[in-house]
N, C-alpha and C positions, 0 to 999 in steps of 0.2 A: 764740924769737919769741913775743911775746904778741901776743893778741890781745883789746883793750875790748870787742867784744860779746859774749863769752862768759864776761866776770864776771857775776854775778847780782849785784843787790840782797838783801839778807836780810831773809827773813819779817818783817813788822810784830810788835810785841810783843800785841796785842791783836788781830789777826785771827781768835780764838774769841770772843772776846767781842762781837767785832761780827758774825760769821756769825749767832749766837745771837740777838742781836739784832733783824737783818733777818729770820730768818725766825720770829722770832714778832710783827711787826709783819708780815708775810704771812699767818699765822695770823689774825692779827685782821681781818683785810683779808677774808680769805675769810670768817670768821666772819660780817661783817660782809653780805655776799653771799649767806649761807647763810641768815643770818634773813628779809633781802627776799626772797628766792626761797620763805620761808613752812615753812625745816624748825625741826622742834623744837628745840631748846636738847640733849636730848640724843641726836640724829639729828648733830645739827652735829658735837658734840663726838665721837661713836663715828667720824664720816666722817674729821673733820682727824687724832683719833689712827691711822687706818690708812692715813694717806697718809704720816705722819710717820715711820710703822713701815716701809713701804714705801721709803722715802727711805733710811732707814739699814739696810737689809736689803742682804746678811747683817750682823749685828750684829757690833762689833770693839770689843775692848776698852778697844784702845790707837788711838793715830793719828787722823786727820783724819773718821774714819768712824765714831766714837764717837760714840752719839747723847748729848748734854748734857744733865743734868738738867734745866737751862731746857726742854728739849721734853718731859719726861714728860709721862705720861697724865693727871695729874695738872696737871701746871701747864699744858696743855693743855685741861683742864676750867675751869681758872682763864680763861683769856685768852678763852675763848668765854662764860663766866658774864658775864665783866667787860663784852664788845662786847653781849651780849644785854642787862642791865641798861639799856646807853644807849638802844637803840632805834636804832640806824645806821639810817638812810633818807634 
């Protein structure tokens, strides 16, 4: 006996690349929040990297729980440099 609601559909071919995506335009979003609320540029940046560290604690090498380069502390310094430059208000 089969039964259609207990086939799945198969994972999208780019569902890391858009996770990646959404949450560094979240990043920027806060960033963005971070500078009207009056913190420094490097208050911002140390906050968003411990939330991002936070999010993918405990750390995994492999699988969906792998933090992606796009989030390092690093391109995390980048995405809050970038929102700080424009001046969001």
């Amino acid at each position: 006996m089969s039964f259609p609601w207990l086939e799945r559909t198969p994972w999208p071919t780019h569902g890391g690349e858009r996770r990646t995506r959404v949450a560094a335009d979240e990043l920027a979003s806060r960033a963005g929040l971070l500078y009207r609320l009056g913190f420094t540029q490097a208050a911002a940046t140390q906050r968003l990297c411990a939330r991002v560290a936070w999010e993918y604690d405990p750390p995994s090498k492999m699988g969906p729980h792998r933090r992606p380069d796009a989030l390092s502390d690093q391109a995390i310094a980048k995405i809050v440099s970038e929102t700080f430059s424009r001046r969001p208000g």
